[in-house]
PyMOL Python script that loads the backbone (N, CA, C, O; Angstrom):
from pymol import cmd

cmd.read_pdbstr("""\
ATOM      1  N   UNK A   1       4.174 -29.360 -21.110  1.00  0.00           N
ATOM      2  CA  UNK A   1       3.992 -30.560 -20.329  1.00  0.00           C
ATOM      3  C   UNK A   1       3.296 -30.233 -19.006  1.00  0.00           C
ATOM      4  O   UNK A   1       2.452 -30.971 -18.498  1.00  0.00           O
ATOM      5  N   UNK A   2       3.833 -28.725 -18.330  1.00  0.00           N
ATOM      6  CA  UNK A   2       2.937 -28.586 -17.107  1.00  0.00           C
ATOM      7  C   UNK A   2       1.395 -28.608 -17.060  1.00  0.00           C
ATOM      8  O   UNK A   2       0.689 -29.185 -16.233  1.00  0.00           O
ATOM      9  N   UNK A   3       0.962 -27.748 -18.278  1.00  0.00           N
ATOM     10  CA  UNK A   3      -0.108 -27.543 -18.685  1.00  0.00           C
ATOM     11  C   UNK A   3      -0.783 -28.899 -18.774  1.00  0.00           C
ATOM     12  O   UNK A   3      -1.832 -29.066 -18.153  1.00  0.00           O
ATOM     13  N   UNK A   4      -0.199 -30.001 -19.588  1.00  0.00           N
ATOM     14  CA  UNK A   4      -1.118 -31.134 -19.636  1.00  0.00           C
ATOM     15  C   UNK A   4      -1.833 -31.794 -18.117  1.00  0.00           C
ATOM     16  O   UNK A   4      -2.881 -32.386 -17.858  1.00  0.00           O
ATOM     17  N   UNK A   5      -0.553 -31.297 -17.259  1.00  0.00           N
ATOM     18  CA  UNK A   5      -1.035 -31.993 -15.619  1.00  0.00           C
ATOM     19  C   UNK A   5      -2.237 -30.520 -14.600  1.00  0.00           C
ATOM     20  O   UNK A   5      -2.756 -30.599 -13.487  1.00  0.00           O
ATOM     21  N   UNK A   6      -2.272 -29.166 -15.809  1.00  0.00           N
ATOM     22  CA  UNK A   6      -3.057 -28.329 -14.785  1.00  0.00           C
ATOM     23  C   UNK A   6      -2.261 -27.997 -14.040  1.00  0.00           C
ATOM     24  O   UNK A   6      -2.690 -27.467 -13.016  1.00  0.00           O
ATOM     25  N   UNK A   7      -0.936 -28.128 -14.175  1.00  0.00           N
ATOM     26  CA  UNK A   7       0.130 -27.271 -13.291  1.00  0.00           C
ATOM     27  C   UNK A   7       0.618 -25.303 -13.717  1.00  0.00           C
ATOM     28  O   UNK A   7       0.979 -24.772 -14.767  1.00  0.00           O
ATOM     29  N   UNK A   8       0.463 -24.947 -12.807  1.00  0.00           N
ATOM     30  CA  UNK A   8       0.576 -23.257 -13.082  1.00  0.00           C
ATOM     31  C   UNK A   8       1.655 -22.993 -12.662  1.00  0.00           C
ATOM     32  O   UNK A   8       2.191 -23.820 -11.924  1.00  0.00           O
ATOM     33  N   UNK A   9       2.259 -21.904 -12.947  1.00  0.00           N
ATOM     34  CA  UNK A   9       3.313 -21.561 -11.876  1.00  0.00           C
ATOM     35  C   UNK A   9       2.685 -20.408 -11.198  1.00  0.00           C
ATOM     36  O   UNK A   9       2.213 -19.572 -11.969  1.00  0.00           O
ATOM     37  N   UNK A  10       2.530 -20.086  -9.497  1.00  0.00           N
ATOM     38  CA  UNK A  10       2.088 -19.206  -8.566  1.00  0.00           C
ATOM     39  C   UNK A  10       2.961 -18.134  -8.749  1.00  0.00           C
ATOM     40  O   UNK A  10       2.474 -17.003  -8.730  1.00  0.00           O
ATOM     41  N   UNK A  11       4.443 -18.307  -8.964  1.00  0.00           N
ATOM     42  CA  UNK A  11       5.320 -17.235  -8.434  1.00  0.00           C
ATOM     43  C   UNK A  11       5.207 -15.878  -9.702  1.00  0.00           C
ATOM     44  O   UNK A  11       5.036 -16.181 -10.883  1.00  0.00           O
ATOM     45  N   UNK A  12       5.290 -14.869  -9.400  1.00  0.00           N
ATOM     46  CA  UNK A  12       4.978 -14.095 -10.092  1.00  0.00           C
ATOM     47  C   UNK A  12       6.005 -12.758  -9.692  1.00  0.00           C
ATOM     48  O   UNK A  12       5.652 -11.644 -10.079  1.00  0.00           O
ATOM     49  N   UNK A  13       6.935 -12.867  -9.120  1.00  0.00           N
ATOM     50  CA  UNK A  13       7.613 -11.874  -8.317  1.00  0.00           C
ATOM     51  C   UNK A  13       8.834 -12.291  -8.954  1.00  0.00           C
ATOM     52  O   UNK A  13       8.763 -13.211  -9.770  1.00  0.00           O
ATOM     53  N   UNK A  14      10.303 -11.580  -8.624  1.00  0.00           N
ATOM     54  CA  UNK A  14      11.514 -12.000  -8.547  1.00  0.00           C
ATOM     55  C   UNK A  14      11.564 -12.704  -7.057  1.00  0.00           C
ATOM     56  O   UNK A  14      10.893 -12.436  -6.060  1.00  0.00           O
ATOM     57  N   UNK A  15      12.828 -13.926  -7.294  1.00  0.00           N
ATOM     58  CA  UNK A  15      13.193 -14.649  -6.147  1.00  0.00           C
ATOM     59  C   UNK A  15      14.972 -14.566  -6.256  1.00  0.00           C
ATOM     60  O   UNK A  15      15.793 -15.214  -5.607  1.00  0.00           O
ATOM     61  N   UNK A  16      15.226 -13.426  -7.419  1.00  0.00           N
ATOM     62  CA  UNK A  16      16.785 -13.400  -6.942  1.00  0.00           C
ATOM     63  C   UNK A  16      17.203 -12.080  -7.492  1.00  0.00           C
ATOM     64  O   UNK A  16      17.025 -11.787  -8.674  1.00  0.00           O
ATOM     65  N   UNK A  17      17.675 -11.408  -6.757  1.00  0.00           N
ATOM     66  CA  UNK A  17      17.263 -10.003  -6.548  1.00  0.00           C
ATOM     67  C   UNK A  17      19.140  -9.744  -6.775  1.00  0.00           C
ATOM     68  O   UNK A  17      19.599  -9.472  -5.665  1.00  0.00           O
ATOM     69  N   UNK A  18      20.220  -9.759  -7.817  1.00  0.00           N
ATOM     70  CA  UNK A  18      20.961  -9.112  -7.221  1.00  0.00           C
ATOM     71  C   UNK A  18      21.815  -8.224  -8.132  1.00  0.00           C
ATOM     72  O   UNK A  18      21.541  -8.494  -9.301  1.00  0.00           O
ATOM     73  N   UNK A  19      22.938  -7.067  -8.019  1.00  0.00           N
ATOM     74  CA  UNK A  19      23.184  -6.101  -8.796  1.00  0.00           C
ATOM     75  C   UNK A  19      22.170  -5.651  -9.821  1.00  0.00           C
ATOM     76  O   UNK A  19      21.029  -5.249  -9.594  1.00  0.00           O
ATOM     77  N   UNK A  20      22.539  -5.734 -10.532  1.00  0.00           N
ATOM     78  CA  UNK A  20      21.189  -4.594 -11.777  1.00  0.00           C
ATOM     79  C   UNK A  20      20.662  -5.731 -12.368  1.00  0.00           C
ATOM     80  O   UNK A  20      20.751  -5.902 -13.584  1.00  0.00           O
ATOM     81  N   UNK A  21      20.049  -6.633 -11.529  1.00  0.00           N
ATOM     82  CA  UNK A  21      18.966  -8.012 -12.303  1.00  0.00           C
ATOM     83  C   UNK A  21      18.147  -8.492 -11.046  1.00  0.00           C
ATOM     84  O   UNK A  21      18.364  -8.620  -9.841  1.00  0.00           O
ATOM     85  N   UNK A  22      17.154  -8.683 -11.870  1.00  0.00           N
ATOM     86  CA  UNK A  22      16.386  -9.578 -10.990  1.00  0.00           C
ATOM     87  C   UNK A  22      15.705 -10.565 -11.534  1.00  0.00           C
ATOM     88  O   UNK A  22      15.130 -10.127 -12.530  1.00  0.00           O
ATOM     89  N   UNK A  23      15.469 -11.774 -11.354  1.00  0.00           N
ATOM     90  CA  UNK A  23      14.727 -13.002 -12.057  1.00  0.00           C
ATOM     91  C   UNK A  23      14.050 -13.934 -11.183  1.00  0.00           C
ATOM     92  O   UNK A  23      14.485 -14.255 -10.077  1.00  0.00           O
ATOM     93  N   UNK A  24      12.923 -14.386 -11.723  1.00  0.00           N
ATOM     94  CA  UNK A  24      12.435 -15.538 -11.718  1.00  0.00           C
ATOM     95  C   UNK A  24      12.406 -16.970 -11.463  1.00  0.00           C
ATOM     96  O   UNK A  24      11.503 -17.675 -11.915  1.00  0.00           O
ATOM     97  N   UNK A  25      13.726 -17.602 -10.483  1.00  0.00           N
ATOM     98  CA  UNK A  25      14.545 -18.830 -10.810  1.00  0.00           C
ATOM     99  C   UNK A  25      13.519 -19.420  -9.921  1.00  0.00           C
ATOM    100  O   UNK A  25      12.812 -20.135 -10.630  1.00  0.00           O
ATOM    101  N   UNK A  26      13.190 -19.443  -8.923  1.00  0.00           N
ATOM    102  CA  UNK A  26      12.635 -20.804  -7.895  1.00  0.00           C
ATOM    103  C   UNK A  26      11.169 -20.495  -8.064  1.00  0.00           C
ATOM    104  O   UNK A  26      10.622 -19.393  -8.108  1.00  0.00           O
ATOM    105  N   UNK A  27      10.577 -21.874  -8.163  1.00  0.00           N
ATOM    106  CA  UNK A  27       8.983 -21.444  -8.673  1.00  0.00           C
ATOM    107  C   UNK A  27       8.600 -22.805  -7.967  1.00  0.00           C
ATOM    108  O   UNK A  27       9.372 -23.730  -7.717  1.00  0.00           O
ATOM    109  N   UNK A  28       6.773 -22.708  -7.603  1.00  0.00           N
ATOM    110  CA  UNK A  28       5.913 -23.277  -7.064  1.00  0.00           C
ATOM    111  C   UNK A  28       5.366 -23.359  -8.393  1.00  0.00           C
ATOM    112  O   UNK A  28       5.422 -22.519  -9.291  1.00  0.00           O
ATOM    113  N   UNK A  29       4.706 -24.754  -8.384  1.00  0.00           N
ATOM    114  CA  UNK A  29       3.624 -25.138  -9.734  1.00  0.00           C
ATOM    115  C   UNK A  29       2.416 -25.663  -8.599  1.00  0.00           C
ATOM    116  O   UNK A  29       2.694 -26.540  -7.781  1.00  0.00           O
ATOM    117  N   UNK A  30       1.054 -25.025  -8.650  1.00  0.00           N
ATOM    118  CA  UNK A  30      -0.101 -25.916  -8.525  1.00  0.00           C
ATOM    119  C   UNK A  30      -0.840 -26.226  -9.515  1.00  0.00           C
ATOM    120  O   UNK A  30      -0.443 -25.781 -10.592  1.00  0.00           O
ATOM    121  N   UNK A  31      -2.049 -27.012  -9.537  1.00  0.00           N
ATOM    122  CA  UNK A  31      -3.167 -27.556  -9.928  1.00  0.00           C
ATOM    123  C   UNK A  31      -4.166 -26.685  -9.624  1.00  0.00           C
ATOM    124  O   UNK A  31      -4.717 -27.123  -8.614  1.00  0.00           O
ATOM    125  N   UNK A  32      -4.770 -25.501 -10.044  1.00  0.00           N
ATOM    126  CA  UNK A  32      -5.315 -24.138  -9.330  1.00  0.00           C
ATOM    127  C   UNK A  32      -6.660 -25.279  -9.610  1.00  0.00           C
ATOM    128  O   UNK A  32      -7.624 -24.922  -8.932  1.00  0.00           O
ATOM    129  N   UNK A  33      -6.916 -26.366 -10.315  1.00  0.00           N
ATOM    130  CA  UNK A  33      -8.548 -26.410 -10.776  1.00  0.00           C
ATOM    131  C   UNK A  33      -8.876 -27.288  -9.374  1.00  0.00           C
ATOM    132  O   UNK A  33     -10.073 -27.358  -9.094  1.00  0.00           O
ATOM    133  N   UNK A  34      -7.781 -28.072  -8.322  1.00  0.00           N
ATOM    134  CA  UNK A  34      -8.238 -28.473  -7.752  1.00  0.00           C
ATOM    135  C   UNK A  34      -8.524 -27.462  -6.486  1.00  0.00           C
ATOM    136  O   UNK A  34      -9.534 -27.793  -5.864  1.00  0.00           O
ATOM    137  N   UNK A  35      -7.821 -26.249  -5.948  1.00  0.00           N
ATOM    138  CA  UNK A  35      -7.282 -25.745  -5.095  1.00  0.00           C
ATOM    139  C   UNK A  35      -8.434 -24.862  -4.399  1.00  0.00           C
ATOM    140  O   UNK A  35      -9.455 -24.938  -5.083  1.00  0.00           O
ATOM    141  N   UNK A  36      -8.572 -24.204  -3.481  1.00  0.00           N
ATOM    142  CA  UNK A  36      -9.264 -23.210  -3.192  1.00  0.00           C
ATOM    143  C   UNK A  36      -8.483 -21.859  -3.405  1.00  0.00           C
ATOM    144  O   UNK A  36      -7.881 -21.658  -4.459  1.00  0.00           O
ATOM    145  N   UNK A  37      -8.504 -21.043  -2.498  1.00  0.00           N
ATOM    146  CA  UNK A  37      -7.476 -19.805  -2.659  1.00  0.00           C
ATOM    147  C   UNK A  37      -5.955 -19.947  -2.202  1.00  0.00           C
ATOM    148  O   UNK A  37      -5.495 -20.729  -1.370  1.00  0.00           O
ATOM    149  N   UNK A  38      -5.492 -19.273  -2.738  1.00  0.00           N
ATOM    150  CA  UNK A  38      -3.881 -19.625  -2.311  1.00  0.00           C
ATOM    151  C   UNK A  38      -3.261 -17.513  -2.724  1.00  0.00           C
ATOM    152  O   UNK A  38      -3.664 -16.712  -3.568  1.00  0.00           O
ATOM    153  N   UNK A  39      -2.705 -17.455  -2.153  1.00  0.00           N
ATOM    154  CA  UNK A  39      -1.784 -16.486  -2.072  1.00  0.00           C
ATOM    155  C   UNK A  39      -0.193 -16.724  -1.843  1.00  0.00           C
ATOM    156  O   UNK A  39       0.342 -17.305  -0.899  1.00  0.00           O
ATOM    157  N   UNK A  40       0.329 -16.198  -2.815  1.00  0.00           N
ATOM    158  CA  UNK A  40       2.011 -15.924  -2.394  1.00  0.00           C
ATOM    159  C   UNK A  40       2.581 -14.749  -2.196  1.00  0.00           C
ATOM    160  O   UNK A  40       2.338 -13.624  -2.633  1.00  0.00           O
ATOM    161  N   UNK A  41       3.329 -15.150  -1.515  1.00  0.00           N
ATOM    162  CA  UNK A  41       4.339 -13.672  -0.547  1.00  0.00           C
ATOM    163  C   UNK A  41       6.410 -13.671  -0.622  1.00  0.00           C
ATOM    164  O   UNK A  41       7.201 -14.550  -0.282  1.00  0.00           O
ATOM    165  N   UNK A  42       6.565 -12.773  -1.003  1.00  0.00           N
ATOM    166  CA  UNK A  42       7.618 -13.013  -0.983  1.00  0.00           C
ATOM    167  C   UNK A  42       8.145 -12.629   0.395  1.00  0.00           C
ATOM    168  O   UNK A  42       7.770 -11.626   1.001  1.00  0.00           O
ATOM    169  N   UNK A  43       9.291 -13.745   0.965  1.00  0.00           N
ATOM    170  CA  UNK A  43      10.103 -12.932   2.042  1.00  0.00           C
ATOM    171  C   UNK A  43      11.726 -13.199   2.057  1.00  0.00           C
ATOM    172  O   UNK A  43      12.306 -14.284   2.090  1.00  0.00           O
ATOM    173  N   UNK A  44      12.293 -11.832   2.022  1.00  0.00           N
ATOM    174  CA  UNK A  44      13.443 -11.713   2.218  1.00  0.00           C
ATOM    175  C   UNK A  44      14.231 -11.644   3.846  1.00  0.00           C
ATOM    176  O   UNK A  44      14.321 -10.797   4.735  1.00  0.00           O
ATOM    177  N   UNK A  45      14.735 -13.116   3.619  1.00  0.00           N
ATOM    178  CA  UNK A  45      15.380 -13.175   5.118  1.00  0.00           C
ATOM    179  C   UNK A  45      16.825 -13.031   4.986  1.00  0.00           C
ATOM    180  O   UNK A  45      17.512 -13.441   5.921  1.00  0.00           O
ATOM    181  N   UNK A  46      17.486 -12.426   3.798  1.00  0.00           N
ATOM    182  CA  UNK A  46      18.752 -12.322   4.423  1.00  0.00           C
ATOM    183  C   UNK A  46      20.303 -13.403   4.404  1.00  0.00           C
ATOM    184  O   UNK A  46      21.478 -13.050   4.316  1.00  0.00           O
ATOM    185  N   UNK A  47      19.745 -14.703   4.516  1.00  0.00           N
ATOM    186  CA  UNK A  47      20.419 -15.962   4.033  1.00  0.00           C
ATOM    187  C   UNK A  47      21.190 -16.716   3.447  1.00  0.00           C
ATOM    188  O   UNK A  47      22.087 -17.499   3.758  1.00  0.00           O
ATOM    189  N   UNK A  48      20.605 -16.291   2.355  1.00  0.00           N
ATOM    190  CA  UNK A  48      21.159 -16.272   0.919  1.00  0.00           C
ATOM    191  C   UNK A  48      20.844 -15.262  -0.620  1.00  0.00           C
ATOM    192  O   UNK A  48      20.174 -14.267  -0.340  1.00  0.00           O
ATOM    193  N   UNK A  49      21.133 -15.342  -1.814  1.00  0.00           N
ATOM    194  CA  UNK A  49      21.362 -14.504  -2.771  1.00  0.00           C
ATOM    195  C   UNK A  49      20.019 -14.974  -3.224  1.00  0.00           C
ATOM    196  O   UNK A  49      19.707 -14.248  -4.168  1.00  0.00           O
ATOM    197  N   UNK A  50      18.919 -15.996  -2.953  1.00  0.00           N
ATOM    198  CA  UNK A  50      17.914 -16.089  -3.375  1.00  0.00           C
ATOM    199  C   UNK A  50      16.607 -15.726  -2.477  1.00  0.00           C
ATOM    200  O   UNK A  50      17.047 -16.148  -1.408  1.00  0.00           O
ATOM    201  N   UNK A  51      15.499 -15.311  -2.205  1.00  0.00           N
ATOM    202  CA  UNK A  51      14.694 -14.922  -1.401  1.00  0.00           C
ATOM    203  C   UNK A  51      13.728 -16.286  -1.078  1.00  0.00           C
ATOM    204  O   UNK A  51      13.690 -17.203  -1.898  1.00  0.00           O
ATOM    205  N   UNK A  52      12.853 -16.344   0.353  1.00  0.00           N
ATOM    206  CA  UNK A  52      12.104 -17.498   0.021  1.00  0.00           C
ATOM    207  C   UNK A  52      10.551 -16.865  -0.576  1.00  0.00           C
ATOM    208  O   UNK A  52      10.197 -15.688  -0.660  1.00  0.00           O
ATOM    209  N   UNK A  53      10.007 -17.780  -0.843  1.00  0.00           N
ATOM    210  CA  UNK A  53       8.504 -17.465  -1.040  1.00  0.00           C
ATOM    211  C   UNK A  53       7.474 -18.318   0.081  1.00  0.00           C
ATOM    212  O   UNK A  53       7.521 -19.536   0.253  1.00  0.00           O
ATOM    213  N   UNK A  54       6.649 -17.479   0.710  1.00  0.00           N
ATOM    214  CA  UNK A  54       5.564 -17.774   1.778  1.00  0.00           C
ATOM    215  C   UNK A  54       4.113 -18.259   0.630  1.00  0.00           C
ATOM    216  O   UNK A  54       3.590 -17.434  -0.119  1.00  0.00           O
ATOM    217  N   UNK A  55       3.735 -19.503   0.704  1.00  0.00           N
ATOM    218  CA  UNK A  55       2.293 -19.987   0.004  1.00  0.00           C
ATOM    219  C   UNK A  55       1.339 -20.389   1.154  1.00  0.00           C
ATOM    220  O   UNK A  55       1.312 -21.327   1.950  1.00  0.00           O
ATOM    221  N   UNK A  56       0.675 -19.457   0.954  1.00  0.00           N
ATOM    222  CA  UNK A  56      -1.013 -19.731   1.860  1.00  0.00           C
ATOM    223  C   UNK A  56      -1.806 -20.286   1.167  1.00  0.00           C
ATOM    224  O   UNK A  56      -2.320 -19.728   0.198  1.00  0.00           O
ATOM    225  N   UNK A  57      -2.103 -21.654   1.567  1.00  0.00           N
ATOM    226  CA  UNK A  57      -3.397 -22.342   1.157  1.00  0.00           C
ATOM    227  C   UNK A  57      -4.270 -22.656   1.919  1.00  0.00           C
ATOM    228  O   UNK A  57      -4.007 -23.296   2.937  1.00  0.00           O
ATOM    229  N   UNK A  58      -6.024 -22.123   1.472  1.00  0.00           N
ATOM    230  CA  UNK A  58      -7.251 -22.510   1.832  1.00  0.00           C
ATOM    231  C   UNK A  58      -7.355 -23.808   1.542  1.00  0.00           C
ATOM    232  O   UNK A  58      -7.911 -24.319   0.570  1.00  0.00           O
ATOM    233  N   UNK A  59      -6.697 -24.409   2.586  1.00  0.00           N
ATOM    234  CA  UNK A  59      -7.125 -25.801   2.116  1.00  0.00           C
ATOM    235  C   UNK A  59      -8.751 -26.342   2.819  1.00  0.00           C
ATOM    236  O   UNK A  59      -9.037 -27.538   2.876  1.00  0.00           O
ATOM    237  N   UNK A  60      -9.471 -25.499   3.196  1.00  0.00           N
ATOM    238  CA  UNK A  60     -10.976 -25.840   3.918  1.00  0.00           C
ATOM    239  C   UNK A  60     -11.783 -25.989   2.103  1.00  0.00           C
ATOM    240  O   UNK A  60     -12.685 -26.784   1.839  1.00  0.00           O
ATOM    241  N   UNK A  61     -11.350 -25.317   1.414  1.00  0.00           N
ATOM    242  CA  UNK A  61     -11.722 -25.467  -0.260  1.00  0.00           C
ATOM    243  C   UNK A  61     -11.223 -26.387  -1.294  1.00  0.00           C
ATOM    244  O   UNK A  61     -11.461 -26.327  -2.501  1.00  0.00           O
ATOM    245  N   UNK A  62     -10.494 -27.256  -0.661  1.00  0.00           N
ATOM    246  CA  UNK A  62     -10.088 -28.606  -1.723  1.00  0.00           C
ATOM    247  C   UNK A  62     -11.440 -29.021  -1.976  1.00  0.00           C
ATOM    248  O   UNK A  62     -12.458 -29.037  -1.283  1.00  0.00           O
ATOM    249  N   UNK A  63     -11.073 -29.478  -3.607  1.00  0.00           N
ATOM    250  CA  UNK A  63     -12.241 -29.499  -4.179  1.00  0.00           C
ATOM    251  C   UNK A  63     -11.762 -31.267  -4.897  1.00  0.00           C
ATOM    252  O   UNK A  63     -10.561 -31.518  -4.992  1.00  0.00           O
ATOM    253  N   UNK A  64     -12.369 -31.889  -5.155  1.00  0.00           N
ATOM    254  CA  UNK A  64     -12.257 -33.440  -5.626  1.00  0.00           C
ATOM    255  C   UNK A  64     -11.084 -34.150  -4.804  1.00  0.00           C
ATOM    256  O   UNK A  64     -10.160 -34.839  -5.235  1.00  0.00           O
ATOM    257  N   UNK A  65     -11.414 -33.753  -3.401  1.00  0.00           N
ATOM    258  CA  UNK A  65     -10.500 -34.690  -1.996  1.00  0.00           C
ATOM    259  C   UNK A  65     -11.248 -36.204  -1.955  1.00  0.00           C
ATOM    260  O   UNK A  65     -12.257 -36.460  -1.298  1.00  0.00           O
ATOM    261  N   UNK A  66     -10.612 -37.010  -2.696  1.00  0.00           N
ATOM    262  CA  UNK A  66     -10.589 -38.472  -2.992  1.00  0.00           C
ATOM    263  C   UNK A  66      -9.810 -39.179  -1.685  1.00  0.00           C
ATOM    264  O   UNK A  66     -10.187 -40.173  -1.065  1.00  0.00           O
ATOM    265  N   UNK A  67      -8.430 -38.249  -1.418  1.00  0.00           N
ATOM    266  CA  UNK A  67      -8.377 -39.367  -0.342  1.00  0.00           C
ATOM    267  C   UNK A  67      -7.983 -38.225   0.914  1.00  0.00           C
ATOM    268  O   UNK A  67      -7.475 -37.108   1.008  1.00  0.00           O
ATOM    269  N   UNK A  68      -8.710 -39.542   2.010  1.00  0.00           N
ATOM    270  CA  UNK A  68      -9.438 -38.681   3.450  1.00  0.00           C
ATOM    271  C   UNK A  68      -7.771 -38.512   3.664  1.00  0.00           C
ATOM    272  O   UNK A  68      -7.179 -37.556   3.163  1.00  0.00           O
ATOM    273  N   UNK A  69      -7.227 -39.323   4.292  1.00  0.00           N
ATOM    274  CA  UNK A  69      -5.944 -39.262   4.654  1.00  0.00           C
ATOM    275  C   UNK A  69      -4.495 -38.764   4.338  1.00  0.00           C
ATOM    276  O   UNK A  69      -3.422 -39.362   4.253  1.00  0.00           O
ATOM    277  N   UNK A  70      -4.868 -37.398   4.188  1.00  0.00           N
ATOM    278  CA  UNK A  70      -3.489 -36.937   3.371  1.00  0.00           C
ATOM    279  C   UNK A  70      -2.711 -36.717   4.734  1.00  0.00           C
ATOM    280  O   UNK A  70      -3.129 -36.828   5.887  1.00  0.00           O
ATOM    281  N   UNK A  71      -1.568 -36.402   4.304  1.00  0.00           N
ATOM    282  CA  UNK A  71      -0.098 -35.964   5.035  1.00  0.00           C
ATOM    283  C   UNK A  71       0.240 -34.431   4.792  1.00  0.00           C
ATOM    284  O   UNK A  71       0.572 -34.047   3.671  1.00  0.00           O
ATOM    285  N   UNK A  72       0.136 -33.481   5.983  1.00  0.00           N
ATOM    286  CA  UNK A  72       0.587 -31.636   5.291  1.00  0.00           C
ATOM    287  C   UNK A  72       1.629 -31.796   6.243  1.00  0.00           C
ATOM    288  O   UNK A  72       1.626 -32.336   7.349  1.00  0.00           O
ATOM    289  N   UNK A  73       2.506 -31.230   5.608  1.00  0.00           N
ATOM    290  CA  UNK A  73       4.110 -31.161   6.314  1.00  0.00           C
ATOM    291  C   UNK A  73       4.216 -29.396   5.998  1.00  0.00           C
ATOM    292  O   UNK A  73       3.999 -28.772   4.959  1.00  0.00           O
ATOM    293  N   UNK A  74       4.597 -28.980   7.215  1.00  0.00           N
ATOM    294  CA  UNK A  74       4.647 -27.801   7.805  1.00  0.00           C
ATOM    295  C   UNK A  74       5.842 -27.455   7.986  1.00  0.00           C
ATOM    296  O   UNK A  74       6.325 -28.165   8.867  1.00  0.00           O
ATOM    297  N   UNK A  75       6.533 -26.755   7.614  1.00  0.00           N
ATOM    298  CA  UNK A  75       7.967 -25.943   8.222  1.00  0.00           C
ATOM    299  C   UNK A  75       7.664 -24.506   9.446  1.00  0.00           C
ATOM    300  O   UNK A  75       7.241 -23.372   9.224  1.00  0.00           O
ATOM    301  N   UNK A  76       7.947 -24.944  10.298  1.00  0.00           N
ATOM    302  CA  UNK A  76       8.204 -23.891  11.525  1.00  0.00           C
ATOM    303  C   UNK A  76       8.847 -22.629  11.440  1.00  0.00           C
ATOM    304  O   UNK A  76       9.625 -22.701  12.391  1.00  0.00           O
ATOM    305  N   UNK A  77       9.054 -21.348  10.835  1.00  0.00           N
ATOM    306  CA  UNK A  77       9.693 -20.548  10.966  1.00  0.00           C
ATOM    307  C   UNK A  77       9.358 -19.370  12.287  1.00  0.00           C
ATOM    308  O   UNK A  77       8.319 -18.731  12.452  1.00  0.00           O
ATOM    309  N   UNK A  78      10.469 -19.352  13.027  1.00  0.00           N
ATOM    310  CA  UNK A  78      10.366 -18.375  13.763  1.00  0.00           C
ATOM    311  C   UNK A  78      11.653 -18.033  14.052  1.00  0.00           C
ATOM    312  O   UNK A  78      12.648 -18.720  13.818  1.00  0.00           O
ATOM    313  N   UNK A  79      11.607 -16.707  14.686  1.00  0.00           N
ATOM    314  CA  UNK A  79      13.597 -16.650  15.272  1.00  0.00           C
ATOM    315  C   UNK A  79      13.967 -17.746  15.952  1.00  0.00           C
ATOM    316  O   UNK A  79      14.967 -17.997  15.279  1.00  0.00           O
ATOM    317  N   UNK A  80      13.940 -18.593  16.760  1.00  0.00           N
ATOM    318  CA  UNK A  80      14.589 -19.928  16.689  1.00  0.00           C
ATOM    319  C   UNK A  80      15.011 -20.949  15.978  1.00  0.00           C
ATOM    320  O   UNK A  80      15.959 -21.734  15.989  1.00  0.00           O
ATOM    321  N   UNK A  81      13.799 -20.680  15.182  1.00  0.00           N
ATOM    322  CA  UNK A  81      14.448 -21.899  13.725  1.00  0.00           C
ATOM    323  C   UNK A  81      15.497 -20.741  12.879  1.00  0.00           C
ATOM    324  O   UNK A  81      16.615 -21.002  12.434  1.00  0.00           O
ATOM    325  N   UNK A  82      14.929 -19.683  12.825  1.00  0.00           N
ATOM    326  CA  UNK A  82      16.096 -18.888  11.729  1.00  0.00           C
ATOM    327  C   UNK A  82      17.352 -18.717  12.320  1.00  0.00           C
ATOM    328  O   UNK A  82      18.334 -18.707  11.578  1.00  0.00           O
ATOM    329  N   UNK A  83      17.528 -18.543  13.859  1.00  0.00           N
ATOM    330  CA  UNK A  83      18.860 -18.434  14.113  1.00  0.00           C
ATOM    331  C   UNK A  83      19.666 -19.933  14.419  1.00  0.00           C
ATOM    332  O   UNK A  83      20.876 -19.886  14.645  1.00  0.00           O
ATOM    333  N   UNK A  84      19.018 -21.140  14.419  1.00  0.00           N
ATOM    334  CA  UNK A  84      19.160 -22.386  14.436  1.00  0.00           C
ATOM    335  C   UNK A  84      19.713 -22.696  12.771  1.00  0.00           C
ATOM    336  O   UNK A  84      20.783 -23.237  12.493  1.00  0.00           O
ATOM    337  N   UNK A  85      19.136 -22.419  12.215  1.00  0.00           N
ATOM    338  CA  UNK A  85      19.351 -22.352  10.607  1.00  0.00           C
ATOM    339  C   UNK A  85      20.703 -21.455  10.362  1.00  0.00           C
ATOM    340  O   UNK A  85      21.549 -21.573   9.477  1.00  0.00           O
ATOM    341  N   UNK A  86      20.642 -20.768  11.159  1.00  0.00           N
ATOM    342  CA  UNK A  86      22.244 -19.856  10.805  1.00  0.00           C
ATOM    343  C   UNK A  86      23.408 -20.083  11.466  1.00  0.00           C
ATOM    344  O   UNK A  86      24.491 -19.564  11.198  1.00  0.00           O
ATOM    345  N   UNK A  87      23.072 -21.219  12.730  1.00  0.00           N
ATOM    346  CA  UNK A  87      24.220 -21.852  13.579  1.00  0.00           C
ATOM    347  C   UNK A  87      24.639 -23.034  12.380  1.00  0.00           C
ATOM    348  O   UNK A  87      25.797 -23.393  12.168  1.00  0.00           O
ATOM    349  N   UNK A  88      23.725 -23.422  11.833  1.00  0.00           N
ATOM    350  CA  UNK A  88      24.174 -24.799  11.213  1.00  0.00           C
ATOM    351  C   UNK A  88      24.730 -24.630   9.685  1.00  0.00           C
ATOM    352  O   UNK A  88      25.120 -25.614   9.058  1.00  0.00           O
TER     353      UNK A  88
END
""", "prot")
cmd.dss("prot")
cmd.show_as("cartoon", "prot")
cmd.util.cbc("prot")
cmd.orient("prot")
């Protein structure tokens, strides 16, 4: 079914790392035919039993941008948000 929408999955790493296993559980799907370059990164902050994943997108390379007005929602990470994140 992903395939019919051109959806991939990016993640290619383990995202849960623990005793003698590691797997695959949390995944990003894009549309690579619309996309420019994208890279993923794994980062282990410590948090929890699952790791996050960092996605860089060239978005100066969207390719069939139909509409001008999109919305990119950004998450802030820095030691303030992470130790804000660990008060709460």
């Amino acid at each position: 079914m992903l395939n019919s929408y051109n959806l991939v999955s990016v993640i290619n790493f383990p995202t849960r790392i623990k005793n003698n296993s590691s797997i695959t559980i949390d995944n990003i799907f894009l549309d690579v035919s619309k996309l420019g370059t994208h890279t993923m990164h794994p980062m282990v902050n410590g948090l929890s039993d699952h790791d996050a994943q960092l996605l860089d997108l060239n978005v100066g390379n969207l390719r069939n941008n139909k509409n001008k007005n999109q919305t990119l929602t950004v998450r802030k990470i820095d030691l303030f948000t992470i130790n804000e994140f660990k008060i709460n």
